[in-house]
C-alpha positions in Angstrom: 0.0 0.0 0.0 1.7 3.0 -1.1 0.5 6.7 1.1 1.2 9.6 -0.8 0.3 13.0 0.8 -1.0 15.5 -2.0 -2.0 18.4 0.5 -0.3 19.9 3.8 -2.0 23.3 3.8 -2.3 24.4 7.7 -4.4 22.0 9.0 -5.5 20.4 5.7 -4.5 17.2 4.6 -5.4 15.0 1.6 -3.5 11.9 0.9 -4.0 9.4 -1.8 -3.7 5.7 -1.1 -2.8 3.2 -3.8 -3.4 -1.0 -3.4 -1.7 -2.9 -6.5 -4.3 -4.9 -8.0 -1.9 -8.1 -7.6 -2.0 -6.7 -4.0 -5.9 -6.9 -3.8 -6.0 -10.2 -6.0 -4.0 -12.0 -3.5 -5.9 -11.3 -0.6 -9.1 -12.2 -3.1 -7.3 -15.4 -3.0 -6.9 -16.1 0.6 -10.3 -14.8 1.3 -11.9 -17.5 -1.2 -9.6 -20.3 -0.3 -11.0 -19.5 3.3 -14.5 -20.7 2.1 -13.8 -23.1 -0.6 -14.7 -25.5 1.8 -17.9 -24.2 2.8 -19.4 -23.6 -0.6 -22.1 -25.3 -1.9 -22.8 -25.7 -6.0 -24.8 -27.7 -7.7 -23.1 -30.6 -9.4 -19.6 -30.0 -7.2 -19.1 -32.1 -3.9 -18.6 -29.7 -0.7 -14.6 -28.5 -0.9 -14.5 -29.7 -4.8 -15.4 -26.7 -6.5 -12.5 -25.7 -8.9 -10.7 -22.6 -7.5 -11.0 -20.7 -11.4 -15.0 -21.5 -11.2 -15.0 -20.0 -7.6 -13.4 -17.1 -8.5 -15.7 -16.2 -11.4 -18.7 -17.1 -9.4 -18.0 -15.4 -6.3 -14.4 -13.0 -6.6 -16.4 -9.8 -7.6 -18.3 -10.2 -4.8 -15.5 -11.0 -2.4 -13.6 -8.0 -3.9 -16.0 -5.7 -3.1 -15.9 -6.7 0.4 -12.4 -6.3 0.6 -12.7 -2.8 -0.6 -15.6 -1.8 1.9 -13.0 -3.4 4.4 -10.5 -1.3 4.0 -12.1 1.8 3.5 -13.6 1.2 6.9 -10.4 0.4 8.9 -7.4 1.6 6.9 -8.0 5.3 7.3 -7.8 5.0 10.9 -4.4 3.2 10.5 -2.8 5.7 8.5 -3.7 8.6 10.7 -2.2 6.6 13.3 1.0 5.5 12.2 1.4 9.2 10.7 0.5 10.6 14.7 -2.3 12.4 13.3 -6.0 12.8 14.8 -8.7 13.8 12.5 -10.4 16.8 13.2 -13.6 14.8 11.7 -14.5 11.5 10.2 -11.8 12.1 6.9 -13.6 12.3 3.6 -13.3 9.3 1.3 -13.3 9.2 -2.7 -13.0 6.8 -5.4 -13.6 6.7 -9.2 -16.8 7.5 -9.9 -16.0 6.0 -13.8 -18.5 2.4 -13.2 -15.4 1.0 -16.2 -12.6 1.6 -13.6 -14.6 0.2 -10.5 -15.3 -2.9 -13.1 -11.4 -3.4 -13.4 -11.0 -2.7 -9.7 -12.9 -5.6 -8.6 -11.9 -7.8 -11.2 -8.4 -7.3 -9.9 -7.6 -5.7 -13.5 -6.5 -2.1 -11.9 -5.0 -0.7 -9.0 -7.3 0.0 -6.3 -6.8 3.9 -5.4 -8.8 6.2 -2.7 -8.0 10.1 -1.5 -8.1 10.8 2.0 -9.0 15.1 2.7 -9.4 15.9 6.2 -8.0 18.5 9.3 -5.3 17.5 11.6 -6.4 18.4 15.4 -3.1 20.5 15.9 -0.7 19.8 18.3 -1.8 21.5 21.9 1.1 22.6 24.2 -0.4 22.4 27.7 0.0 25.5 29.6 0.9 26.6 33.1 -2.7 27.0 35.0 -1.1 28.1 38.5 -1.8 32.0 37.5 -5.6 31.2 36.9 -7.7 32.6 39.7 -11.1 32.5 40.4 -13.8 33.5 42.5 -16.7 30.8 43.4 -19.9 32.8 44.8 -21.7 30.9 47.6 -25.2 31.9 48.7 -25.9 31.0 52.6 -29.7 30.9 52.0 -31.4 32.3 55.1 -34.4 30.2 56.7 -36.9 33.3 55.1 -36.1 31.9 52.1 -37.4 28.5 52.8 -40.3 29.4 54.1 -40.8 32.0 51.5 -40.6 29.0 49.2 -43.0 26.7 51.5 -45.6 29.1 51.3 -45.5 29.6 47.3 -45.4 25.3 47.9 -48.4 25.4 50.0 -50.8 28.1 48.3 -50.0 25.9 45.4 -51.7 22.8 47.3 -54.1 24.8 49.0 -57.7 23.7 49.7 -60.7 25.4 48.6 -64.6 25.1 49.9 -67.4 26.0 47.5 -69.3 29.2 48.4 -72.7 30.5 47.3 -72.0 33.9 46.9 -70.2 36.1 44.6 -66.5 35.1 43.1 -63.7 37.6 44.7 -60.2 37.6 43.8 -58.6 34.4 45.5 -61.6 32.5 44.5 -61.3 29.7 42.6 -63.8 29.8 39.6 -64.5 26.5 37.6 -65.7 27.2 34.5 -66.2 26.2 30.8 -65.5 28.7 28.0 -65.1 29.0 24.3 -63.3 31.8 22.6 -64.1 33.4 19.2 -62.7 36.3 16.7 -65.4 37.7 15.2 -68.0 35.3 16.1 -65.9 32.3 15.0 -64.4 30.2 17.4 -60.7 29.7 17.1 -58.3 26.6 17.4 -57.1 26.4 21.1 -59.6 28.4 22.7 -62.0 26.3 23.9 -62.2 24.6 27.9 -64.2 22.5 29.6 -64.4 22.4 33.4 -61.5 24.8 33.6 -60.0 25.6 37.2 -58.6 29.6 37.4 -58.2 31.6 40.8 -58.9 35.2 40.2 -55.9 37.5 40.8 -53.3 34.8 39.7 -52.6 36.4 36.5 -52.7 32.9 34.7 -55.2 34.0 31.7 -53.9 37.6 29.6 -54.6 40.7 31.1 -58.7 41.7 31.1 -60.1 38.3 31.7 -60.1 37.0 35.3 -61.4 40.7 36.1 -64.5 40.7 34.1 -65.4 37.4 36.0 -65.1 38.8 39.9 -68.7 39.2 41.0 -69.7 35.9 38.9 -71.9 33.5 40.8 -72.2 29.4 39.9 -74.3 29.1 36.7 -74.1 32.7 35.6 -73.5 32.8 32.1 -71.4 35.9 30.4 -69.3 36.8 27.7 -66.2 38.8 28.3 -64.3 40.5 25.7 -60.9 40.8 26.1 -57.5 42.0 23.7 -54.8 39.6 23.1 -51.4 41.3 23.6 -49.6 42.4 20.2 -46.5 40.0 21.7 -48.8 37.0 21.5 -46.3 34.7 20.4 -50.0 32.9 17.8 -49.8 35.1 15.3 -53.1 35.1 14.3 -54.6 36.6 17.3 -51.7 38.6 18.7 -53.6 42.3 19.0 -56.7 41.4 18.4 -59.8 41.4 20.6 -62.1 38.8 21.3 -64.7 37.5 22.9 -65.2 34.6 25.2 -68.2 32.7 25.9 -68.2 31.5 29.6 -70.7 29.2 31.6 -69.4 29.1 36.0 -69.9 26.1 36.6 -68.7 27.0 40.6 -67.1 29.6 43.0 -65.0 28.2 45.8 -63.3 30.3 48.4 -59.5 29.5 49.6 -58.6 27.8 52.9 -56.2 28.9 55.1 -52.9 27.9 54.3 -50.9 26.4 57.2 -47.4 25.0 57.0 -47.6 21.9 58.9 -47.4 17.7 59.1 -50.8 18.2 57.2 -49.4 20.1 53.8 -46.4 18.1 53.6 -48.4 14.6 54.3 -50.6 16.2 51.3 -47.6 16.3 49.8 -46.3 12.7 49.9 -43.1 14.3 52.7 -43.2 12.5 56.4 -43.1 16.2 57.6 -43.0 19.3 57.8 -39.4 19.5 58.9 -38.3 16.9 56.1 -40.2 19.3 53.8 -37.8 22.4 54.8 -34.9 19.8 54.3 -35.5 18.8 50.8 -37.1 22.6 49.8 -33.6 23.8 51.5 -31.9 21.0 49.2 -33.5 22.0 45.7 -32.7 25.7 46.5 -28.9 25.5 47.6 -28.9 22.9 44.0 -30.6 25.5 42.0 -27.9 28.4 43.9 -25.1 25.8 42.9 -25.7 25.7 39.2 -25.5 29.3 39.0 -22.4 29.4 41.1 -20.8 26.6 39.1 -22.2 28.4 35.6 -19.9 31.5 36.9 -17.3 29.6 38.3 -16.9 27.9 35.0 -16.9 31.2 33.0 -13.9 33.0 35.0 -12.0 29.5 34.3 -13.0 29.1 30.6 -12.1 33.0 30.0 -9.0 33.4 31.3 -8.0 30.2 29.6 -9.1 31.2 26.7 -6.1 34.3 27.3 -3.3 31.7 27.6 -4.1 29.7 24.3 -4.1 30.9 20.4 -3.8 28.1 17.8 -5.3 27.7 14.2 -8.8 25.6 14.9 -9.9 22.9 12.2 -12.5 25.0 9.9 -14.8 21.9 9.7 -14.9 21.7 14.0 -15.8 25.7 13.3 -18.4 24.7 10.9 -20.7 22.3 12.2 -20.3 24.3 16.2 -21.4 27.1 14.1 -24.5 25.8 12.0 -25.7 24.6 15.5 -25.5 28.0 17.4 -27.2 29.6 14.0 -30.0 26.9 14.4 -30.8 27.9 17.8 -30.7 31.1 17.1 -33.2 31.5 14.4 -35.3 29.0 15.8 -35.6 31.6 19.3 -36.1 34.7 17.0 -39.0 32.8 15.1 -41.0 31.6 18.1 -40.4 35.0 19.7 -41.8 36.8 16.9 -38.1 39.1 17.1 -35.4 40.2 14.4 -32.1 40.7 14.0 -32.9 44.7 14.3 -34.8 44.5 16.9 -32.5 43.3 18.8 -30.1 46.3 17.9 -27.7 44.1 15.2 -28.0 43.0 11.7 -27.5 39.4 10.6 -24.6 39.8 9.2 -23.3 41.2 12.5 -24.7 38.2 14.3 -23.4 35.8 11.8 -19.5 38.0 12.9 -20.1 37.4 16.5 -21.0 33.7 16.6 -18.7 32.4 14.4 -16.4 34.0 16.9 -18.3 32.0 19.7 -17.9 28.9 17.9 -14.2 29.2 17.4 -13.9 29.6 21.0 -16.0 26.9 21.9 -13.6 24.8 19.4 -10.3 26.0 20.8 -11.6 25.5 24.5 -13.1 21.9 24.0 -10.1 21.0 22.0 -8.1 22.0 25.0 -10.4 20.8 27.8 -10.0 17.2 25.4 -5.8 17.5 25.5 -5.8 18.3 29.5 -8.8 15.7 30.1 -6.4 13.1 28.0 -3.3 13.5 30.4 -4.6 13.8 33.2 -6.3 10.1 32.8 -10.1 11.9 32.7 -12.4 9.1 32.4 -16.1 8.8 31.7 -17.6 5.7 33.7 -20.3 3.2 32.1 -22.2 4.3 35.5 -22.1 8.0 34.8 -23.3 7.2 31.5 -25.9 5.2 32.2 -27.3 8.0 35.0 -27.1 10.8 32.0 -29.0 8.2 29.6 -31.7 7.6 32.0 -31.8 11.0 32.8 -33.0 11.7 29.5 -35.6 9.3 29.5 -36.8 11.1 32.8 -37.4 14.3 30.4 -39.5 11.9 28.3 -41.6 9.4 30.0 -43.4 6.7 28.3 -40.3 7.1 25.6 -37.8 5.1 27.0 -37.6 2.3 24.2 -37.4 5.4 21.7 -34.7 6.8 23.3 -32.6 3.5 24.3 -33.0 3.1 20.8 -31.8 6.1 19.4 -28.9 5.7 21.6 -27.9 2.1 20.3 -28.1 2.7 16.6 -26.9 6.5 16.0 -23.7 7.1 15.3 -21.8 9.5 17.6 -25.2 10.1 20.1 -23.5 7.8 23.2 -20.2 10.1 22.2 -22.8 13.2 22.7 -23.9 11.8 25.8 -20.5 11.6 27.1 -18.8 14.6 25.9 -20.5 17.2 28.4 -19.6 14.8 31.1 -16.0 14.5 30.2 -16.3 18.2 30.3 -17.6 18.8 33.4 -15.2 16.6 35.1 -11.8 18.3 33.7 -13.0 21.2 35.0 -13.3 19.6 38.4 -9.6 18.6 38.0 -8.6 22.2 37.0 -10.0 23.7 39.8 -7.7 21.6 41.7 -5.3 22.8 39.6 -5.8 27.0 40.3 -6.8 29.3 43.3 -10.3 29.1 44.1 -11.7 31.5 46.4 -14.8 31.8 48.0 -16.9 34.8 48.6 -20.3 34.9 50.3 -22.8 37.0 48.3 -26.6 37.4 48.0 -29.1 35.8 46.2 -29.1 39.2 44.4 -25.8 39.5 43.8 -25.3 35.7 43.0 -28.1 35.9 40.0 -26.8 39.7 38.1 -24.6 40.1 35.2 -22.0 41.9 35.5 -21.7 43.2 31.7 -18.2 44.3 32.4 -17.6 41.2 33.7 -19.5 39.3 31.4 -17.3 36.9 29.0 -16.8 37.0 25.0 -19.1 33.7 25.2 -21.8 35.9 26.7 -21.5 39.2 24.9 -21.6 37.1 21.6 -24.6 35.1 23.2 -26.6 38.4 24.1 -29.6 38.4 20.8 -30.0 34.6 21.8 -30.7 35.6 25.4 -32.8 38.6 24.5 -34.3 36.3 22.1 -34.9 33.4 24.6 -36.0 36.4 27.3 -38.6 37.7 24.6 -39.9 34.0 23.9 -40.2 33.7 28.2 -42.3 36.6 28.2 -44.8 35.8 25.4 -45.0 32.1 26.7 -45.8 33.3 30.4 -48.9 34.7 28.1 -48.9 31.4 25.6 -52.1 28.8 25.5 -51.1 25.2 26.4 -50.8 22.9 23.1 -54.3 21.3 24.1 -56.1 23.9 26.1 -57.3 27.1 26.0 -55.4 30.3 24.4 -56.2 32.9 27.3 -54.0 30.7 30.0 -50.8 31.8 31.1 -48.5 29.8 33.2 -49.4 30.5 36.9 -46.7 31.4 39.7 -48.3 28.7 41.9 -47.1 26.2 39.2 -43.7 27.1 39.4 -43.4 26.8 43.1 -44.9 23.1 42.6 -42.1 21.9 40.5 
């Protein structure tokens, strides 16, 4: 097999491999004597089968197993015994001319294939001893639990039907249809629909026009959709809503006791505080490790310049452009109203996506030496974490994660991540500073990364979408709901 490299351009490499056909032929050969003695052809006894009569039967066939052979495994070898890693999976091509493949199997030419891919280049590992970093801690007070609680617990709270008229903090069941112009619309339709007055679940108007509604009155209310409703068609427009109150029920006190967290499926009311105290210092920790992370990643991103593979650049690239439009579309936003142009965006995150390159090729290199290993355990707790997002799914996604290629690697790779930056902050000062909630959850723009600063239309974006969907209708209910607070406080 002869290796000849036709391109060393920077990180570019195309090399063009060349098998002699007597070379192919005899391994043709061995592969058909390996069988002779298994074939089976009419009028031959098993292992009798003349060797010319096998060949024309089956040596096109067995050649062009040999060729799918090698494409499959020989690439690998050559990067390896020329020290070079592959950027990507190297692009393969042969003849296209159906006359030269004909000789090729037939053992009548020489079977040739060009190699083009991008080296990873070589990383030289720096000194992270200068690296400091602060890690914010939040000491959340006991106010804030039972702050918390209560949300919990007017979430859960009891309500007793009531005769008289419905008052903010009453809960009103209802059925309702509503229409634009007489005509009902897709999504606005309820049955037996629970609301308390003065949650602010349904867009602005509506739970008002229904305080002073008694069980079986019958109304309609006509109300404006806001011009931000992420459903176009009835963003600004007013409609009506036909509405049948089915009941009124007034609220029960709330008490925070063995009651509300047996109602709750918790032994008690002090287990309760435990595990609210639990999610909060978890939801805290992300944010500290989310800024922790940052200072690391930035000032490492100061101590290394090197070319990154265009193809790495690429695909990071058409993945943050994805996202990107796909938040502008459901929010309804543009490029200009987010104070940028496209072409300006397209600048900024091609920038972010080299850095992400250069970082995770780093992060790969110090991971690498310093034995950074991803266990079949941890791997099999982030898999069935993602069938927690999706119950009902599992198969699909168990699935999904057997027979696509490069998903398990996918699955892996954040983990991998995650735990070389454990090791680095073993490796650099860490100090720890006590700060508000407050303080803990701003941005500090002048503080704020080049990851961030390039992110900042996707989190407008993503802040515009938030704010439409706290007005959006639920896939299969009706459109007037917004998400209520008492909601979030039960998750």
């Amino acid at each position: 097999m002869q290796v000849i490299e036709t391109l060393a351009d920077g990180l570019k490499r195309e090399l063009k491999v060349v098998i002699p056909a007597k070379d192919m032929e005899a391994r043709m050969n061995e592969r058909l004597e390996e069988v002779k003695g298994r074939v089976r052809i009419n009028g031959f006894r098993p292992g009798k089968v003349p060797f010319a009569h096998m060949k024309k039967m089956y040596g096109k066939s067995v050649m062009a197993e040999l060729v799918n052979e090698i494409i499959r495994d020989r690439p690998t070898e050559i990067l390896t015994g020329r020290g070079e890693k592959s950027a990507t999976q190297p692009e393969i091509a042969m003849t296209e001319d159906q006359s030269e493949a004909d000789k090729i199997l037939a053992a009548e030419a020489d079977f040739e294939f060009t190699l083009s891919y991008e080296v990873i280049p070589p990383i030289e590992l720096k000194d992270m001893s200068s690296i400091s970093v602060t890690r914010e801690v939040v000491e959340i007070p006991e106010s804030e639990v039972e702050e918390q609680i209560l949300r919990i617990a007017e979430s859960a709270r009891s309500y007793a039907d009531k005769d008289g008229a419905a008052e903010n903090g009453d809960r009103v069941t209802m059925d309702y249809e509503g229409k634009l112009d007489g005509v009902p619309f897709d999504g606005g339709k309820d049955e037996g629909a629970e609301l308390v007055l003065g949650s602010n679940r349904f867009i602005p108007g509506f739970e008002e026009q229904l305080v002073g509604a008694k069980a079986g009155d019958e109304k309609v209310i006509t109300v404006n959709f806001p011009a931000e409703y992420p459903a176009a068609n009835l963003a600004g427009k007013e409609a009506t809503f036909d509405i049948k109150v089915k009941a009124v029920a007034g609220a029960e006190a709330v008490e925070i006791n063995d009651e509300l967290a047996s109602k709750l499926g918790i032994e008690s009311v002090d287990r309760l505080k435990e595990i609210v105290r639990g999610q909060l210092e978890s939801q805290f920790g992300t944010v500290t490790r989310q800024k922790l992370k940052r200072q690391l990643l930035d000032q490492m991103d100061t101590l290394y310049a090197f070319d990154t593979p265009s193809r790495l650049v690429d695909a990071e690239f058409e993945q943050i452009w994805r996202q990107i439009a796909s938040d502008l579309a459901q929010s309804g936003k543009t490029f200009e109203d987010e104070d940028t142009t496209e072409e300006k965006a397209r600048e900024e995150y091609r920038k972010l996506a080299e850095r992400r390159v250069k970082l995770g090729l780093v992060l790969s290199e110090i991971g690498e030496k310093a034995g950074v290993e991803v266990s079949e355990d941890e791997l099999n707790k982030a898999l069935y974490a993602q069938m927690q997002q999706f119950p009902g799914q599992e198969k699909e996604i168990i699935k999904y994660f057997r027979e696509t290629p490069g998903a398990i690697a996918g699955l892996r790779a954040p983990i991998f991540e995650e735990k070389v930056v454990d090791h680095l902050l073993t490796q650099i000062s860490v100090t720890d500073k006590t700060v508000t909630k407050e303080e803990l959850m701003a941005e500090d723009e002048d503080e704020a990364s080049s990851e961030d600063k390039a992110e900042k239309p996707k989190k407008k974006a993503a802040k515009a979408e938030d704010e439409a969907g706290e007005e959006s209708a639920p896939k299969k209910k009706a459109a007037p709901k917004k998400k209520a607070a008492a909601e979030d406080a039960g998750e």
